[in-house]
Backbone as a chain_set.jsonl record, in Angstrom:
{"seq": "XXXXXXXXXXXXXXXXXXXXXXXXXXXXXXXXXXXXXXXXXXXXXXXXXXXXXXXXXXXXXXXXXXXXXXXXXXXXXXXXXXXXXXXXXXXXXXXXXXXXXXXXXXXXXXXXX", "coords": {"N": [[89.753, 85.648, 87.262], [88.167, 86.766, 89.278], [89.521, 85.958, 91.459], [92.196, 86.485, 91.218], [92.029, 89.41, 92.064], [90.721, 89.603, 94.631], [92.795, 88.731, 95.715], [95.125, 90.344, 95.295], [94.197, 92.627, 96.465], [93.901, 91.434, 99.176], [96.749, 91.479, 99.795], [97.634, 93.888, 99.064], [96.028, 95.454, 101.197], [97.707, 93.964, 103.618], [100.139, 95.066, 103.007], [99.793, 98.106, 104.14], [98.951, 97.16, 106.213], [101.386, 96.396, 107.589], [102.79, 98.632, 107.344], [101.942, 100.994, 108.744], [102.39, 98.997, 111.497], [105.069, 99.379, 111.402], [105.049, 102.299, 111.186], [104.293, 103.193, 113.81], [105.603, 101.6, 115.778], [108.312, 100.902, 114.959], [109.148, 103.331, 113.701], [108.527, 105.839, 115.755], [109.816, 105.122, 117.877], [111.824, 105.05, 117.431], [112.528, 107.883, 116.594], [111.806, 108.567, 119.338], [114.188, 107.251, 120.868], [115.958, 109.353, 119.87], [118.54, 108.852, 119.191], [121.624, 108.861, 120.83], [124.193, 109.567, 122.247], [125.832, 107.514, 123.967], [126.766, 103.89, 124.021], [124.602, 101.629, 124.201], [122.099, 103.38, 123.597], [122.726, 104.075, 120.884], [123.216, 101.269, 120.031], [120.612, 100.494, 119.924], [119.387, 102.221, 118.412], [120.453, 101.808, 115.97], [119.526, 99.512, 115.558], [116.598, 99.609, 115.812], [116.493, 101.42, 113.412], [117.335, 99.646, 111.727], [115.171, 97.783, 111.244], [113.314, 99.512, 110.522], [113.777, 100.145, 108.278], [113.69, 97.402, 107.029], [111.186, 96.692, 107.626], [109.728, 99.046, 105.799], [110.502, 97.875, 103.143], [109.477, 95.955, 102.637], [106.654, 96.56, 102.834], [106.992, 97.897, 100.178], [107.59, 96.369, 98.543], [105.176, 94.498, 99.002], [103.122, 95.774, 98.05], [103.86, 96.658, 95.302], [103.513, 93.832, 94.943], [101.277, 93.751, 94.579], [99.931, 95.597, 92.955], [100.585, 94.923, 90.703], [99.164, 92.419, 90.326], [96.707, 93.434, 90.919], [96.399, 94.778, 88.367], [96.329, 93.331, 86.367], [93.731, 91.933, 86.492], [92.073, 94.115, 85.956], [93.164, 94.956, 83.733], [91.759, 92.692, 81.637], [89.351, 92.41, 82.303], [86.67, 95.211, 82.335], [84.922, 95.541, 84.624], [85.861, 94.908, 87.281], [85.708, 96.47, 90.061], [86.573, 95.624, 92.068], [89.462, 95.133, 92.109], [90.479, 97.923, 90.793], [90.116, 99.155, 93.136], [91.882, 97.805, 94.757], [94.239, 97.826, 93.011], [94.242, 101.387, 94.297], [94.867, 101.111, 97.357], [97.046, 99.235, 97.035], [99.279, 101.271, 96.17], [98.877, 103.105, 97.854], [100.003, 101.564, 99.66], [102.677, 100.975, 98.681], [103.814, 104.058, 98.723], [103.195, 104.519, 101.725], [105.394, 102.526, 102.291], [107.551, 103.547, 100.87], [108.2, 106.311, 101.683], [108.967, 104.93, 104.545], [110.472, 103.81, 103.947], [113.047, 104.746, 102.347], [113.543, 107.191, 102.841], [112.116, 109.632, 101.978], [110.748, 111.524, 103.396], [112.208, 112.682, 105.279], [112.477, 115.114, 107.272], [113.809, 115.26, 110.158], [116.505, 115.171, 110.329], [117.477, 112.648, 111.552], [117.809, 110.805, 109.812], [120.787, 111.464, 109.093], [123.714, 110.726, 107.941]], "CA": [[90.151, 87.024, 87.428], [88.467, 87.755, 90.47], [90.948, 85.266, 92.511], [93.786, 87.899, 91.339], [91.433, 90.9, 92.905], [90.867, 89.495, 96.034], [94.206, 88.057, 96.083], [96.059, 91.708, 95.633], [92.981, 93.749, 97.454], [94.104, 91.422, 100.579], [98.21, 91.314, 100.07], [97.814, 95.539, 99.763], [95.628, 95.245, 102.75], [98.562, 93.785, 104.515], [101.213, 96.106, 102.817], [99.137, 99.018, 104.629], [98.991, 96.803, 107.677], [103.025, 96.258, 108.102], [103.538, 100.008, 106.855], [100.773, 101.204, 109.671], [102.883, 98.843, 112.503], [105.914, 99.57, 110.927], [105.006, 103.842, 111.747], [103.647, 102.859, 114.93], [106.162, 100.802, 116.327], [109.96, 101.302, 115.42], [109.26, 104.501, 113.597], [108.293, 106.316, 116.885], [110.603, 104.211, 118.611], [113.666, 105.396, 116.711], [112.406, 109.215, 117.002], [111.698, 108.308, 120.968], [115.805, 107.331, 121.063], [116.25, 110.261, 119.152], [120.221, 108.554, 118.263], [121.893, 109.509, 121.637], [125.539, 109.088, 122.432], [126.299, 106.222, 124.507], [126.855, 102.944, 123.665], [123.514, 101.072, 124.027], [121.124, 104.09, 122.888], [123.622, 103.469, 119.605], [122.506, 100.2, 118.904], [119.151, 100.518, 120.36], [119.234, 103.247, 117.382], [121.025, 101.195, 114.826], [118.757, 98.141, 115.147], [115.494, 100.15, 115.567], [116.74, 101.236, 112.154], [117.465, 98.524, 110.539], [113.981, 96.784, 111.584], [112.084, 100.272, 110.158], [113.72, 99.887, 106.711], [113.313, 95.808, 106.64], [109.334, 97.004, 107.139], [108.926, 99.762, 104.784], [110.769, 97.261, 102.366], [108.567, 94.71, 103.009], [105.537, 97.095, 102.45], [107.093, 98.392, 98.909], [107.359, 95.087, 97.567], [103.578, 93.978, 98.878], [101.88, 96.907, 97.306], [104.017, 96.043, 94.029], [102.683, 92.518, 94.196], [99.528, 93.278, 95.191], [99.48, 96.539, 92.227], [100.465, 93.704, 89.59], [97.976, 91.276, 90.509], [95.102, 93.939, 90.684], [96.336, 95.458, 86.803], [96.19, 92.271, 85.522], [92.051, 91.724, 85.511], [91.68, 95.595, 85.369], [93.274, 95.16, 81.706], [91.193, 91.817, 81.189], [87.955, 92.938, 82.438], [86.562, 96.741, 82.733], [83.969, 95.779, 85.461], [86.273, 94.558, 88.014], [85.746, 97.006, 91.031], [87.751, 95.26, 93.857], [91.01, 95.251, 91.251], [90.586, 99.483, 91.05], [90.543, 99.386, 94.799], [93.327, 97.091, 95.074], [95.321, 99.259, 93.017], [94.766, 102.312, 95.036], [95.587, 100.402, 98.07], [98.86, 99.013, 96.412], [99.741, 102.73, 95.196], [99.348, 103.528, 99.253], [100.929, 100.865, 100.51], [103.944, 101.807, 97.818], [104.07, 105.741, 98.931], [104.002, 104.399, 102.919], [106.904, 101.977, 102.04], [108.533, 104.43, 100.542], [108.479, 107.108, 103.258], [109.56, 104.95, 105.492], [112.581, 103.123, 103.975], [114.479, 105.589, 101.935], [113.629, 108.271, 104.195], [111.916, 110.623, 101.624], [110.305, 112.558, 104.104], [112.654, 112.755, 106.674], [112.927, 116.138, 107.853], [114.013, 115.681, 111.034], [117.677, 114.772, 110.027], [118.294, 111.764, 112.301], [118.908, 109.462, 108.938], [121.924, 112.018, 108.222], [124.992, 110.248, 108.805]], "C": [[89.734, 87.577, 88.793], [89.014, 86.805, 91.822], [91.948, 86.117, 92.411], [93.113, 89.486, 91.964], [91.48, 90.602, 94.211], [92.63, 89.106, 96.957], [94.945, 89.208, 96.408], [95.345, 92.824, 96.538], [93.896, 93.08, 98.542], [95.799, 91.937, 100.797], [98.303, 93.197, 99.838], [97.447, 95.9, 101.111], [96.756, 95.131, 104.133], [99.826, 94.38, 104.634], [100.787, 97.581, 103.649], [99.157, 98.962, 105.969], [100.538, 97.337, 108.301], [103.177, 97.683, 107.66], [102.74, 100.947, 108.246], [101.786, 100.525, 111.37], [103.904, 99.563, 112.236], [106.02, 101.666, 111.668], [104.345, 103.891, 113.201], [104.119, 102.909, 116.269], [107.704, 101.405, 116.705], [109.523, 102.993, 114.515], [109.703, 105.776, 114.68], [109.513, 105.857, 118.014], [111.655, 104.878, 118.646], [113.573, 107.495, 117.209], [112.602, 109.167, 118.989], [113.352, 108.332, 121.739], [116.332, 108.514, 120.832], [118.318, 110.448, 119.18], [121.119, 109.243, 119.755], [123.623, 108.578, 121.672], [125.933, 107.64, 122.452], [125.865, 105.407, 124.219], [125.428, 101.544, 123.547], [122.488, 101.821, 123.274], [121.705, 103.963, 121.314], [123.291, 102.569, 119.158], [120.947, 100.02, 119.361], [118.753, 101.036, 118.751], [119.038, 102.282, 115.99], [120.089, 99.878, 114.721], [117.022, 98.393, 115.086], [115.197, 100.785, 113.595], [116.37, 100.528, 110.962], [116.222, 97.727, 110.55], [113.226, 97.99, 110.757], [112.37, 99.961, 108.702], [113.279, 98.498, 106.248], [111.566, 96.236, 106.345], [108.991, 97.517, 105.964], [109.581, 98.764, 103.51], [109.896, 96.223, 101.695], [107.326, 95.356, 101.734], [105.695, 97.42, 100.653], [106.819, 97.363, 98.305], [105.815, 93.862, 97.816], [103.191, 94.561, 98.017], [102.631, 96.84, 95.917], [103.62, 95.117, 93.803], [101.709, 92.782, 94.006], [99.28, 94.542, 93.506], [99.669, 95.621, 90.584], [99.821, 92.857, 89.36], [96.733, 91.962, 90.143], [94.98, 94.642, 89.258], [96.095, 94.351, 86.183], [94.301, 92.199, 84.785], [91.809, 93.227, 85.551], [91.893, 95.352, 83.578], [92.563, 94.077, 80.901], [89.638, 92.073, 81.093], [87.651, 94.479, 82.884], [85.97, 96.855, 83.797], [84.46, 95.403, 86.699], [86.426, 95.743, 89.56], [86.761, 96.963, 92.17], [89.588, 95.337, 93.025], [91.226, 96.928, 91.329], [90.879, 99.668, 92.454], [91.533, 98.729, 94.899], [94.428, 97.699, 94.313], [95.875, 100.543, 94.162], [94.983, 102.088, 96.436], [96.955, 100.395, 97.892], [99.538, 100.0, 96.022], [99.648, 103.092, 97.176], [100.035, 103.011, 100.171], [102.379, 100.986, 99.792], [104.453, 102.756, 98.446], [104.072, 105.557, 100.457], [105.373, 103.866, 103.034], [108.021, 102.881, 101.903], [109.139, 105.435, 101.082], [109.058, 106.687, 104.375], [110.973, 104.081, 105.053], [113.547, 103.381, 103.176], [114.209, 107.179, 102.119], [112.98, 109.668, 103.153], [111.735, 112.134, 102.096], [110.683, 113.177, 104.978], [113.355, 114.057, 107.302], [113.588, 116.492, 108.868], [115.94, 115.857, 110.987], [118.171, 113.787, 111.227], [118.497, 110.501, 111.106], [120.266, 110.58, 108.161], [122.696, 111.612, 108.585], [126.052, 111.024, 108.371]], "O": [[90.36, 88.421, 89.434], [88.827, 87.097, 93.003], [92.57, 86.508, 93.398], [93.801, 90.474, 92.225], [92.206, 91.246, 94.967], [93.195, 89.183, 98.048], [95.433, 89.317, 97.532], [95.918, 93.707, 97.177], [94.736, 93.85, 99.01], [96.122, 92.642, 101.753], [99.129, 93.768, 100.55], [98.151, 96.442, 101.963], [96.772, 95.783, 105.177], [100.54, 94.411, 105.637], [101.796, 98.277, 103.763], [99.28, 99.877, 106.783], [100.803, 98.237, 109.099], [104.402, 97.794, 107.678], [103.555, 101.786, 108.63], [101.923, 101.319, 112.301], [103.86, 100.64, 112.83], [106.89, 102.106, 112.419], [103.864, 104.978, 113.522], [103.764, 103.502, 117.288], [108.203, 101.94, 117.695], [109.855, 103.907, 115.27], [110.715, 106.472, 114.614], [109.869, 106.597, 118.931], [112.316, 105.247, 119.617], [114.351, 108.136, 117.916], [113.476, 109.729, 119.649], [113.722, 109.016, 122.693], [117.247, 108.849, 121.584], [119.07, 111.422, 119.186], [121.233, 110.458, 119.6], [123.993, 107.47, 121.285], [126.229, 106.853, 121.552], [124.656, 105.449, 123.99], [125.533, 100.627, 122.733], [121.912, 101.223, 122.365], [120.815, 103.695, 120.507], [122.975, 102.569, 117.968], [120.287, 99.134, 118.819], [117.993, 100.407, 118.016], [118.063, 102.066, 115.271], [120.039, 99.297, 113.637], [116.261, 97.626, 114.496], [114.227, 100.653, 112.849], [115.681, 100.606, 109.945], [116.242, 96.836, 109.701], [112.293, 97.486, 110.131], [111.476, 99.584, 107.944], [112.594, 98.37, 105.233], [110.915, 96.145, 105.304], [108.26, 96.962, 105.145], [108.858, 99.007, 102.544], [109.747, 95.854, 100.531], [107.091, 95.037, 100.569], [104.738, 97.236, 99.901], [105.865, 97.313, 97.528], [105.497, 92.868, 97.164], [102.83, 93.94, 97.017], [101.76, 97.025, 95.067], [103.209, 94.949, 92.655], [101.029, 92.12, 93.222], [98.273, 94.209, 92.881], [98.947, 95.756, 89.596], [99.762, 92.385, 88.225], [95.872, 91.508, 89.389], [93.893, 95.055, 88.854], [95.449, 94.55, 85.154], [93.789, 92.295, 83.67], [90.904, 93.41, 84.737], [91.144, 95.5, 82.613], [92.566, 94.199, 79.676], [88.909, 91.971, 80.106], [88.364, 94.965, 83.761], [86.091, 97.944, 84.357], [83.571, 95.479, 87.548], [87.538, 95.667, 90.082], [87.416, 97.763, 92.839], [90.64, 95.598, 93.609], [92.217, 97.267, 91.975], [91.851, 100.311, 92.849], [92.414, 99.474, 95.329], [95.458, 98.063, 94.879], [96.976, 100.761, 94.669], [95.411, 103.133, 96.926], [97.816, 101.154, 98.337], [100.574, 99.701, 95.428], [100.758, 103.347, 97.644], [100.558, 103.524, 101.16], [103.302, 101.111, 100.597], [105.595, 102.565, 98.864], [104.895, 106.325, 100.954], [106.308, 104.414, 103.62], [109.062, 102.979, 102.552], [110.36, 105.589, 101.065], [109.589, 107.45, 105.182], [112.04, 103.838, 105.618], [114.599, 102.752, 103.061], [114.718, 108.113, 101.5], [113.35, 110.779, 103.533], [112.128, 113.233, 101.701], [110.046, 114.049, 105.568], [114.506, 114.08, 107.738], [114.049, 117.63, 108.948], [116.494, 116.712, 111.677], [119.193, 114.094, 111.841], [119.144, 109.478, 111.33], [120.612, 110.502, 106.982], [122.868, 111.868, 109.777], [127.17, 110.873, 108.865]]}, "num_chains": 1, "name": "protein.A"}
């Protein structure tokens, strides 16, 4: 049991990581373009895009592995510490995912097509 804690503690770890470059990187990136006419800022746009959702995708489906792995010895054993933390990890690496790749938050309206 505590091979499946450390196991989902690290793979949230890394859902946090890639959700962390992921807002860093092309997030900023894509705002930085901010979607401009002509023909290169267009796919500059469109592929900055498509690389932020591949991330936060990424990240959703770590922090689901990693939140399945760390319920497992939570419901086997009560004393498991690093499984509670690897939950709320996997529950933040979820809610970054999610912000960034079906645009919950996205006030600014550059995902309005």
């Amino acid at each position: 049991m505590k091979t499946l804690s450390i196991t989902g503690f690290v793979i949230a770890l890394l859902g946090i990581a890639v959700g962390i470059y992921n807002q860093l990187t092309y997030v900023t990136a894509y705002h930085a373009h901010m979607c401009k006419t002509d023909i290169l800022s267009q796919r500059d746009c469109d592929t900055t895009q498509d690389m932020q959702i591949l991330l936060g995708q990424t990240a959703i489906l770590a922090g689901v592995l990693a939140f399945i792995l760390c319920l497992w010895p939570t419901i086997r054993q009560k004393k498991s510490y690093l499984a509670y933390f690897g939950i709320l990890l996997s529950v933040i690496a979820v809610l970054i995912g999610l912000m960034q790749a079906t645009h919950m938050f996205d006030y600014t309206g550059y995902f309005v097509k």
